[in-house]
VEXLUMTI-443499 format. One record per residue (C-alpha): x, y, z. Coordinates in steps of 0.2 Angstrom, whole numbers, plus 5000, padded with zeros to 4 digits. Example, Ala and Ser with C-alpha at 12.3 -4.5 7.8 and 13.67 -1.06 7.14 Angstrom:
BEGIN
5062	4978	5039
5068	4995	5036
***
This chain:
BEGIN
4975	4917	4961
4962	4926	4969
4946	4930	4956
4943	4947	4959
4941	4957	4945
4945	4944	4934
4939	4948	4917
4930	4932	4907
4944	4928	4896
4957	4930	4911
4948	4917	4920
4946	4906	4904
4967	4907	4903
4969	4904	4921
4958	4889	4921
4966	4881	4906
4982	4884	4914
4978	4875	4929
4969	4862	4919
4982	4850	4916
4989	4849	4933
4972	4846	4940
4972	4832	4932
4990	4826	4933
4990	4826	4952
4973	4820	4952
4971	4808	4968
4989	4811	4972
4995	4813	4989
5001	4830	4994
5011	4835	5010
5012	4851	5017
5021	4858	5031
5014	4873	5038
5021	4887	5046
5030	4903	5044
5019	4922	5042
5004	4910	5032
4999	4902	5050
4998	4918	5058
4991	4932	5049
4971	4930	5049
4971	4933	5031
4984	4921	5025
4976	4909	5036
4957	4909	5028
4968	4909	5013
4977	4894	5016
4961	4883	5022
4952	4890	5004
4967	4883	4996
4967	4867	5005
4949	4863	5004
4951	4867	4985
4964	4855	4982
4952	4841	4990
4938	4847	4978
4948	4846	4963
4952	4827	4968
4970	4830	4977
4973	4822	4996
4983	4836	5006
4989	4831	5021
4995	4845	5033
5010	4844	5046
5012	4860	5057
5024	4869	5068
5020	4881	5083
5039	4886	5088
5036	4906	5089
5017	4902	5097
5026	4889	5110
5040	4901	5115
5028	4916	5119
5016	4908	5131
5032	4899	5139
5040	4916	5138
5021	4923	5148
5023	4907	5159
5042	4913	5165
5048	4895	5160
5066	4895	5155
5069	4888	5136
5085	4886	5129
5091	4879	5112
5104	4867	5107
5111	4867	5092
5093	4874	5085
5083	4861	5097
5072	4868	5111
5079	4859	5126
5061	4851	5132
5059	4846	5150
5041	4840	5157
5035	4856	5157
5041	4862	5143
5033	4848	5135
5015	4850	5144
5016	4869	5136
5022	4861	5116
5005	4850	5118
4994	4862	5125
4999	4875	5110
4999	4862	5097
4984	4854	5102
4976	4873	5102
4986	4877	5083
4979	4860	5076
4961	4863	5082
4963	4881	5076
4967	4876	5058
4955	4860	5056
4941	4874	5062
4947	4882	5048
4946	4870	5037
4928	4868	5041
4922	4886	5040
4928	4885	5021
4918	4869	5017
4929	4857	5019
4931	4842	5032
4947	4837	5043
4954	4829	5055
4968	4834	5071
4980	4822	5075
4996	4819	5085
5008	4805	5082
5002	4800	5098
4985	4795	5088
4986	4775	5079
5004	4776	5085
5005	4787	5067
5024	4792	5075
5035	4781	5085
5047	4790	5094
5063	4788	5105
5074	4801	5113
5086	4812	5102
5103	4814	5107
5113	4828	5099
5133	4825	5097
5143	4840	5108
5153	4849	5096
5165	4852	5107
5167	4832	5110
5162	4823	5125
5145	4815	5129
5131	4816	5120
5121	4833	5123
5102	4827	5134
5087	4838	5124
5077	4828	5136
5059	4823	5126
5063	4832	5110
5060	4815	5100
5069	4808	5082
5058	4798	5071
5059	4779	5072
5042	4772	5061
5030	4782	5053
5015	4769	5054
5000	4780	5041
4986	4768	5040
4977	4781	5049
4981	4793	5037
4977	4783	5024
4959	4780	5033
4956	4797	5033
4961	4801	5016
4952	4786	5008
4938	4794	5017
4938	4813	5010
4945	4820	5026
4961	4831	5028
4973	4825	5040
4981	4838	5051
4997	4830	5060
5003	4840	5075
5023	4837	5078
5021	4824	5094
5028	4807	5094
5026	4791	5105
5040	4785	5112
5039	4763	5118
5033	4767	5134
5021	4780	5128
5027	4796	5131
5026	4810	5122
5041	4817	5113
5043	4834	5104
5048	4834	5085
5054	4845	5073
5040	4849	5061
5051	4848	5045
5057	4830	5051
5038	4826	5053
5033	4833	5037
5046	4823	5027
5046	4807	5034
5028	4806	5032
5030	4811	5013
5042	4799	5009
5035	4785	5020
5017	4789	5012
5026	4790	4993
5019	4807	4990
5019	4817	4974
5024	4832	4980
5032	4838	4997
5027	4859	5001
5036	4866	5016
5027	4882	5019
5041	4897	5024
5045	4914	5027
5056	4915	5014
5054	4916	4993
5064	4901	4994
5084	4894	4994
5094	4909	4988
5112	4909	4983
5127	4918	4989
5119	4934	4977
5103	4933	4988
5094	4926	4971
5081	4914	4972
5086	4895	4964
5071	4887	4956
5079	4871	4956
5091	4860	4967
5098	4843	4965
5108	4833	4978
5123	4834	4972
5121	4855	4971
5115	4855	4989
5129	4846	4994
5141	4859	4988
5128	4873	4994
5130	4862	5013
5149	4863	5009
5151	4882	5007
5138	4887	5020
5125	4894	5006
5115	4885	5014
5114	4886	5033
5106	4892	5048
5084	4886	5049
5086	4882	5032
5100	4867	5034
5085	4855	5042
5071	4861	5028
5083	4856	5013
5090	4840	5023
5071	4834	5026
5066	4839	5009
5083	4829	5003
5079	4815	5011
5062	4814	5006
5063	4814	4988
5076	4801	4990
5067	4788	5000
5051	4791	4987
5042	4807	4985
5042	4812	4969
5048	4830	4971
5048	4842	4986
5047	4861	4986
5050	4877	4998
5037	4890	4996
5034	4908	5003
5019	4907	5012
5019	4926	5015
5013	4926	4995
4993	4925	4993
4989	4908	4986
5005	4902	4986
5001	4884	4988
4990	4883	4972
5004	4897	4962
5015	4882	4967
5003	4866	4962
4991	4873	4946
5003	4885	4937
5016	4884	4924
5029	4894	4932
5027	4889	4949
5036	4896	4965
5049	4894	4977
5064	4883	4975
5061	4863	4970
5071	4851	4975
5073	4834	4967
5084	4819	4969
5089	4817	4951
5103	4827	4941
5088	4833	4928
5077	4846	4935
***
């Protein structure tokens, strides 16, 4: 999408493309989770926050959820603090914990600064902030029976509560959610980003959920991208382990999402320049959609 080079008449045939999905998702609310190479490399980053700021000129509301898994494990890698994962969870004990907020609080400053060097105006937040994401202690079930395995303060979702989201939005700002909950006594509890990004798309009835990823999208047992996905494939792909691994918790939020009431949900290489508006203002699209009715 970038105009470089761009002759007149390209420009005239890209713009009438993207015309009528300018104005079908015209004050629509978009999700995004963000993560993968696009919140690392400095290019894909300026090109993510161009993106993002268009989408709010052109009359969308993109809200942003983001991760920090690779950021967290180097610097607690630096700090020689022990981190191990169960069943794809980071075990999170205090100190575990006081590095996730000090590196999501530095990723989510980091990308609302970005934001505002391209023009645009947002906001950081934690689900700590208007108690956006009520929290309690996840416990994982031992696959080898027992008792429950203890992650410590890695949280599950109980309430999403988005009044503030729906301040900021009414008010032209981007949100920018960092993946920290609030349990009943007020401690902080570490999420999975995906879950985050979900839950705050089906609680906030969005049109469109966009997890951002270093992959083209879901493949099949060929390698070959699929474009589109229902439930009732997904369960088979689930059943034959096609799908498996750091995708199983994307496709089960996604799942979940358009089935408690966005519209449609998508996973997105965000290696690819412009991916995000490839995905929203063109014909063809890209990535894998997924949508809770049989007809695609």
């Amino acid at each position: 999408m970038t105009t470089d080079a761009i002759t007149p008449s390209r420009k005239a045939a890209v713009l009438s493309e993207a015309l009528p999905y300018i104005q079908r998702f015209h004050g629509c609310t978009i999700v995004i989770k963000y993560g993968g190479n696009a919140m690392i490399e400095p290019q894909l980053k300026a090109g993510f926050a161009r993106d993002v700021v268009m989408l709010k000129l052109i009359g969308m509301n993109p809200v942003i959820v983001h991760g920090g898994g690779p950021q967290i494990g180097q610097l607690l890698e630096k700090m020689k603090i022990e981190s191990a994962f169960v069943q794809g969870m980071r075990i999170t004990d205090e100190r575990v914990m006081t590095v996730v907020e000090m590196v999501l609080g530095e990723l989510n400053q980091e990308i609302v600064s970005l934001i505002h060097q391209h023009g645009g105006r947002a906001v950081g937040l934690t689900g700590q902030d208007g108690k956006l994401i009520r929290a309690r202690r996840m416990k994982l079930i031992s696959k080898e029976g027992g008792n429950d395995l203890d992650l410590g303060l890695v949280g599950e979702i109980e309430k999403i509560e988005p009044e503030l989201i729906d301040l900021l939005v009414s008010r032209n700002f981007v949100p920018v959610v960092a993946p920290i909950g609030m349990g009943p006594n007020g401690e902080a509890y570490n999420i999975n980003a995906d879950l985050v990004a979900g839950k705050l798309a089906e609680r906030l009835m969005a049109e469109k959920l966009i997890m951002m990823t270093n992959t083209a999208g879901v493949l099949d047992q060929s390698g070959a991208l699929v474009t589109g996905l229902t439930a009732s494939r997904i369960e088979k792909m689930f059943a034959d382990g096609t799908i498996h691994g750091g995708m199983l918790p994307k496709i089960s939020s996604t799942l979940n999402a358009v089935k408690g009431g966005a519209k449609s949900a998508h996973i997105i290489d965000g290696r690819v320049p412009h991916a995000l508006l490839l995905e929203l203002l063109t014909d063809a699209g890209v990535g894998t959609k997924i949508s809770a009715d049989e007809a695609i």
